[in-house]
N, C-alpha and C positions, 0 to 999 in steps of 0.2 A: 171415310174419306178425309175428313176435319183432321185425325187423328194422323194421318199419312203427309199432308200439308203442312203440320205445325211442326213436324219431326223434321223435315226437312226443309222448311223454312228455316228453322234455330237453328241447322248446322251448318247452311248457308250464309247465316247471318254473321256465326261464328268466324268461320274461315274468314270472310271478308275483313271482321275485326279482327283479327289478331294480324291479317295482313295489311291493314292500315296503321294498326298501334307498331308493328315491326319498320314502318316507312317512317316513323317520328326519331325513329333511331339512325336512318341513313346516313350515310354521308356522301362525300361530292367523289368521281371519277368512278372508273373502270374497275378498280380493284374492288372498291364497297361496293357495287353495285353488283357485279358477279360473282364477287366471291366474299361478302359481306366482310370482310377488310381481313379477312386470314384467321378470323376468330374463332372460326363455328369451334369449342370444345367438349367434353364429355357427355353427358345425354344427348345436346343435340346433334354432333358432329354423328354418333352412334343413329342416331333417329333418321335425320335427314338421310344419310347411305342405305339404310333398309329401307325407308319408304317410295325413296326414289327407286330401288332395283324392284320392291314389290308393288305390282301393277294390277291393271286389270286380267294381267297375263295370270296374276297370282291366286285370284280369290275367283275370277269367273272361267279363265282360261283352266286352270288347276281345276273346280270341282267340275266341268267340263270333262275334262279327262280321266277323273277318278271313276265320273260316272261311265265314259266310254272302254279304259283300259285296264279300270283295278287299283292298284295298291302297287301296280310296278310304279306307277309314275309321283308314286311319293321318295322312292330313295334319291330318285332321279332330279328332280329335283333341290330337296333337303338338301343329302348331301352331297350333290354335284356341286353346285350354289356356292354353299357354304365352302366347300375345298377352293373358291374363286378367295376364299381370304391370303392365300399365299401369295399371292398378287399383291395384295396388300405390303407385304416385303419385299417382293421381286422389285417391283415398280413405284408402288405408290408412295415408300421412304425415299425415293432418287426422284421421285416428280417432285415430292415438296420443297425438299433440300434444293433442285433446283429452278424449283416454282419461286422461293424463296430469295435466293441469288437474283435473278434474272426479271423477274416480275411479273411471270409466263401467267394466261387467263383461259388460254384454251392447250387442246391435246398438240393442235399443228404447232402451237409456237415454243413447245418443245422440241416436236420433229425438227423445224426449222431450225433451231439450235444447236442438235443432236447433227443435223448432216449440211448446216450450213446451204443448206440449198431452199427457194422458196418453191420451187417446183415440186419438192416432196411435202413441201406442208399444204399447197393447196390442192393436189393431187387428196391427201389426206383430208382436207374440210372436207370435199367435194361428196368422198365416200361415208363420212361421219351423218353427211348432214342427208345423201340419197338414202342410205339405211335405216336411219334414225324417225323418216317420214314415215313408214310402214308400222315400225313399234308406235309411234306418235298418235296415229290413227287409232289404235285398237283401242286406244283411248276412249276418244268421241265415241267410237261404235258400242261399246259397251256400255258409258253411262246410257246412249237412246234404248240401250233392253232394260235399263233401270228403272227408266222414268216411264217407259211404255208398262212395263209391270206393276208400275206402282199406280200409275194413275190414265193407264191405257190409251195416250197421246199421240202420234206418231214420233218413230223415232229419233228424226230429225228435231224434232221438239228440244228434245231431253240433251241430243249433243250439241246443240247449238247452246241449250244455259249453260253446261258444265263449261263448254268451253269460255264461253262469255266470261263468269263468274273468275276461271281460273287467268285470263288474262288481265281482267280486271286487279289483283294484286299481286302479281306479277310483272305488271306493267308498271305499277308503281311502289313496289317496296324492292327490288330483283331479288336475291340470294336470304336476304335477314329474312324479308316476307315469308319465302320459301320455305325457307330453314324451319321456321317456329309454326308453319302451318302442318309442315311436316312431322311436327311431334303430337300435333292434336289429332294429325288425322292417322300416324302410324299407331298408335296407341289405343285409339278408336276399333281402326282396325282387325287388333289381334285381339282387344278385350272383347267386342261383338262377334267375330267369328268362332274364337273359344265359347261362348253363348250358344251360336247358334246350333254348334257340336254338341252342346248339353241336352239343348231342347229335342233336338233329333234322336240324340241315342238315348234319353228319355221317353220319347214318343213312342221307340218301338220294344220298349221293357229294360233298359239297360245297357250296359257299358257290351257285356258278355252274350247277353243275349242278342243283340240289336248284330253283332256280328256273325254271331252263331247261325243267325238266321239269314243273313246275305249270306254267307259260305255254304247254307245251304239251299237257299236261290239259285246261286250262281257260283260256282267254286273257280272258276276260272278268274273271278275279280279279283281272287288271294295267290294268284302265281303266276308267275311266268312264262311265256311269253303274253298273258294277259286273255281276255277272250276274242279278241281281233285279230291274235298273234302278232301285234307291233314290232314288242318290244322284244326283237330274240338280241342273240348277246353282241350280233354287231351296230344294233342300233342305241344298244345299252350302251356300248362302248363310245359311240357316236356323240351323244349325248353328254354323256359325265366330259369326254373333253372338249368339246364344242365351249360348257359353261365356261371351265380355265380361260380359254384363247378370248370369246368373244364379252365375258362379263366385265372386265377389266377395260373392253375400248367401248363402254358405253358412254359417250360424251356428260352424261348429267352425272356419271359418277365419278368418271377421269376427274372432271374438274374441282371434287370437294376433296382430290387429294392435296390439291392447291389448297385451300380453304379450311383443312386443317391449323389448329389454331398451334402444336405443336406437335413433336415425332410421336411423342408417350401417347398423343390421345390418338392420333393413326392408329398405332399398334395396341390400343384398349378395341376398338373397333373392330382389327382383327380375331383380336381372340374372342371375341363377345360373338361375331358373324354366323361359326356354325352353329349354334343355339339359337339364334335369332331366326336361323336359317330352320331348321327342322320346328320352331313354334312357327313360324309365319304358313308354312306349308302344310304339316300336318291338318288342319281343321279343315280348310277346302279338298281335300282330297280325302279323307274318309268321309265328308257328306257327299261327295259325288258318289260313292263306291255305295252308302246307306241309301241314296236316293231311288236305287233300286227297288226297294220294298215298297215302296209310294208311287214313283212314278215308273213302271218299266216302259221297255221299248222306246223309247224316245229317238229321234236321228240324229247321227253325230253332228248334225248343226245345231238341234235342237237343246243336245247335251249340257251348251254353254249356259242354258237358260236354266240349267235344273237347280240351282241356289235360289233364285227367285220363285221359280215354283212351289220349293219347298216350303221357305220361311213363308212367303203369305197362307199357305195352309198350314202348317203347324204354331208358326209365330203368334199369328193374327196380326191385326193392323200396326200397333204396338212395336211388339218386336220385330216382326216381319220387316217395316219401316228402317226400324236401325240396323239391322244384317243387311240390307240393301243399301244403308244410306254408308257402311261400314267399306261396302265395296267401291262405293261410288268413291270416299274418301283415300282409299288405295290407287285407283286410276286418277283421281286427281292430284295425289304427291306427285305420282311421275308426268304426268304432261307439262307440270309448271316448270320442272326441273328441267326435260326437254326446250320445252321453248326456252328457257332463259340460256341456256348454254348454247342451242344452235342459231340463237340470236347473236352471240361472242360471239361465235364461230363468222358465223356471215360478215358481221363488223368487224373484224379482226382481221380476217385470217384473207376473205375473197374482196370484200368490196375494197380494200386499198389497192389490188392487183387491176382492179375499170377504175379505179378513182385517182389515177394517179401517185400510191405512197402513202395517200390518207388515210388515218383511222378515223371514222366518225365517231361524234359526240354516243357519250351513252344515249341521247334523245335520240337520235336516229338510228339507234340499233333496237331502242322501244319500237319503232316501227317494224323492224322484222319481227319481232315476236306475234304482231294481230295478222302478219302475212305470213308466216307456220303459221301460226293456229287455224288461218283461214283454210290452209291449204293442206295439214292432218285432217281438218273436218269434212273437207269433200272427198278424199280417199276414204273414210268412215262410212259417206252415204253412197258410194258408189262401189264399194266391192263386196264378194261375196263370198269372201274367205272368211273362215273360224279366223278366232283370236289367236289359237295354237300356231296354224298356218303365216297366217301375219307377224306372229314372233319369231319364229325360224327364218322368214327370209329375211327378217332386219339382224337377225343374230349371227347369218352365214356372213351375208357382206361385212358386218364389222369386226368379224374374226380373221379375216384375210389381212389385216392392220396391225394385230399382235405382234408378229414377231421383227416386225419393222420398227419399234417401240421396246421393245426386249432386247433383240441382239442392239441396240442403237444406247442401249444403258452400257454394255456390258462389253462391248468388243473393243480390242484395243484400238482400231483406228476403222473409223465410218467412212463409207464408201456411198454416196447418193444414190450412185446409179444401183448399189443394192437392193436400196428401200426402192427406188421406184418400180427397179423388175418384181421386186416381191409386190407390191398392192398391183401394178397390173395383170401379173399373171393369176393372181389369186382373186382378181373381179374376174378375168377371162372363165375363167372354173363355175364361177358363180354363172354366169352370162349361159356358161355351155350348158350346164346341168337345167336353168330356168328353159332352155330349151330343147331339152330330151337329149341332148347330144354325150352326155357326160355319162357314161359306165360307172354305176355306184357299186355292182357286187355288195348288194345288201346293206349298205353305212349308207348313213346321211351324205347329203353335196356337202356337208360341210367338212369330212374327212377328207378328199381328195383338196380341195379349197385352202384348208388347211397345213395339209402337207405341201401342195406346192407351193405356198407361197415363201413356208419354211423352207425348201429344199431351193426355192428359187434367190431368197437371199442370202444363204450361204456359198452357194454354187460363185455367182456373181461377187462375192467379197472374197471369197478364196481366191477368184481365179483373176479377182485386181492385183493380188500380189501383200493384200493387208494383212495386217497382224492378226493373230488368233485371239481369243477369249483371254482378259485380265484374269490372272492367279485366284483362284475359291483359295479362301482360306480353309484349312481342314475341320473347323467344325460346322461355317456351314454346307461343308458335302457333306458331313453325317447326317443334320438335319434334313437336307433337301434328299437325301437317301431315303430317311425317315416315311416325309413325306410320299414319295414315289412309293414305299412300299403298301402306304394306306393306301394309296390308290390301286395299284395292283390286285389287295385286298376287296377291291370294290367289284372287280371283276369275277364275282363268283356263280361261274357259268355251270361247275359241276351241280347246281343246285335247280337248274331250269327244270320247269315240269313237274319237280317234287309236288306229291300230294300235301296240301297247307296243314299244320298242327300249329292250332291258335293258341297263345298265352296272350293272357288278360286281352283277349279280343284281338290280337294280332297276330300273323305266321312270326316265325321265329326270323326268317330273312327280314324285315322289317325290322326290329329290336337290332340284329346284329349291323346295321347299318349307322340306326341309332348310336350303336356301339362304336361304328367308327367315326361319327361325326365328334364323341367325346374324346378317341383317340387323338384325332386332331388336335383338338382343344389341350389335348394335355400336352402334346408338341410342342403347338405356338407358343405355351407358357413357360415350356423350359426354353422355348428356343430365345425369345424374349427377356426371362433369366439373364441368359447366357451374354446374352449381347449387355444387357447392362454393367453385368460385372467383368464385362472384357473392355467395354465402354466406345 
């Protein structure tokens, strides 16, 4: 127990200080505070955007489902994820450029710009900040299975320090703090998870063996549609685009497109993202998929626990400790990220609409941040959904946002009442579906969601009488062809049901996904090329 206390004590301690040494660097206003003055560049600008997108969703939610679904929900994530980097061009070079202009802190006071209307930006907080509550929470909920595992507490224990801890410099260093906590604890992270991948497929003989012997446990953990049957290929499909539309309007990462210290380190981010993406992923979801061998039958609520089950029996107190403390650190880059952005948001974007026109001081938008956190942490101890579940409905409602934010880049002339039919009719979708009302035919609520909000803001700007889509210049429709085609690629449904033949311990659909996450990669790099030398 000594050994389990000291471990996480020092990394407690840790986080704190480097979130107080980052508050000696602040400076005064809005800008440094949320978006530590336009600087974040290279490692950490790269750091802070993976550790805020990976979550508790990532390391407990993930081997969660490796252990419930297999080895589908590693492409599906990997490289679903990671294809969210095109976003990063689509959007995230026109936020900064006109993050930049304009002096924009949150996602609405783009919107706001973009259609000239404050009714679409706070319409837009409103769904930022309802959605973002539910991801927020899974937060809390997961460090109390931490600290309950670790030192058998109730749970409420465990999310009340993490949350305490993370408000605590957050509260007072905003964005710098965040930033640089975020390279210790993203870092942290995928070196202790890579670890705990070691010790496990160590434990059971090996790289080849340790898999040879899950596929012979269980063969359904290495193919599709899984051994639940989840994932058939309308959910597959569901999924890979749900990430596009909704990864992109997650407020804590909208906002470091601002924060961006220049275009070049945007687009280094980019290209870095699907590797970052397929290392961050792969280690929790083959221990979920290995956990089998150690712990079978578990229940899918139970499933979320199986990282912690694991490491304290194979770890021991030692390592066990730091694979736990590794996750904890994954769910704490993103809550702090969260509260400080939907803190903006509130100051920004809503309280001048009751206040009169006023923005408050950054001190009294500190106050919203300890009422989120109060308020992710009682959604934490009061529901009873998986972490999976709790991601999907914060992921559906922020995707219904997308293309309000997309066509508002890109169309010749903005139309309000577009964007506003799009995010109502596409929370109605959400609304109907949360209440059985909504016919899925097999896809997620977040296809129908999706489409209509797409179909609802074009509909509504065609029929204003507005101009079409600004001219693509003709190389990037090659590339964005490019693109489209990898993902098409991804949709390889002739292949469901195959019996698994493993190389170096994994089916071959696995590897060829691999395969396309680096196809990717080698896109973005010409596409990036290209733009430089066209200028």
């Amino acid at each position: 127990m000594t050994i389990r206390i000291t471990v996480m004590a020092v990394y407690l301690a840790l986080v704190l200080l480097l979130g107080f040494v980052a508050r000696r660097r602040l400076g005064s206003g809005a800008t440094e505070y949320f978006l530590a003055g336009r600087t974040l560049g290279g490692l950490v600008l790269v750091a802070t955007m993976a550790a805020t997108n990976f979550s508790a969703f990532t390391v407990f939610g993930s081997s969660g489902a490796g252990y419930r679904d297999g080895l589908s929900f590693f492409p599906i994530m990997a490289f679903g994820t990671g294809f969210m980097a095109l976003t990063f061009w689509l959007v995230g070079r026109k936020a900064w450029r006109l993050g930049q202009e304009h002096g924009f802190v949150t996602p609405s006071e783009l919107a706001q710009h973009l259609y000239g209307s404050r009714w679409v930006a706070v319409l837009m907080a409103l769904v930022l900040i309802i959605f973002t509550v539910p991801y927020l929470a899974l937060q809390p909920l997961a460090a109390g299975n931490v600290v309950h595992q670790l030192f058998g507490l109730p749970q409420w224990i465990g999310a009340s320090v993490a949350t305490g801890v993370i408000v605590a410099y957050t509260f007072r260093g905003g964005l710098r703090a965040v930033a640089w906590t975020d390279v210790f604890q993203g870092l942290l992270m995928v070196t202790v998870m890579l670890l705990a991948l070691v010790l496990v497929v160590s434990h059971h003989g090996g790289w080849s063996t340790a898999f040879a012997s899950a596929l012979e446990h269980q063969p359904e953990l290495f193919s599709r549609p899984g051994p639940r049957g989840i994932y058939t290929p309308a959910i597959w499909f569901s999924y890979l685009a749900l990430w596009f539309y909704c990864d992109p309007m997650f407020p804590q990462l909208f906002q470091r497109f601002y924060a961006a210290r220049d275009e070049r380190t945007l687009n280094r981010t980019m290209f870095l993202y699907p590797v970052i993406c397929t290392i961050a992923f792969a280690p929790p979801v083959l221990i979920g998929v290995l956990g089998h061998l150690s712990v079978p039958a578990l229940s899918p609520r139970d499933a979320d626990g199986i990282l912690a089950l694991l490491m304290m029996d194979i770890g021991g107190d030692l390592v066990g400790t730091l694979v736990l403390t590794a996750g904890l650190a994954a769910l704490m880059s993103t809550m702090d990220s969260q509260l400080l952005t939907l803190s903006s948001i509130f100051g920004r974007d809503l309280w001048p609409v009751a206040g009169g026109g006023r923005v408050p001081s950054v001190s009294i938008s500190r106050v919203f941040i300890m009422v989120l956190a109060a308020l992710g942490l009682l959604v934490a101890l009061t529901t009873d959904a998986t972490i999976i579940d709790l991601g999907v409905t914060a992921f559906t409602g922020l995707a219904a946002l997308f293309p309000s934010i997309l066509f508002g880049l890109y169309v010749r002339e903005r139309r309000a009442s577009a964007a506003l039919t799009s995010i109502i009719v596409g929370e109605a979708f959400v609304i109907a579906s949360h209440v059985g009302l909504l016919p899925l035919y097999g896809f997620l609520s977040a296809i129908p969601v999706m489409v209509s909000s797409t179909v609802a803001y074009l509909a509504v700007h065609l029929l204003s009488g507005a101009g079409w889509f600004r001219p693509i210049k003709r190389r990037h429709l090659i590339f964005l062809l490019g693109f489209a085609g990898i993902f098409l690629l991804s949709m390889d449904f002739w292949r469901w049901g195959e019996t698994p033949t493993l190389w170096l311990g994994l089916p071959s659909w696995c590897w060829y996904f691999i395969g396309l996450s680096a196809a990717q990669m080698l896109l973005t790099w010409l596409l990036l090329r290209c733009e430089e030398t066209h200028g």
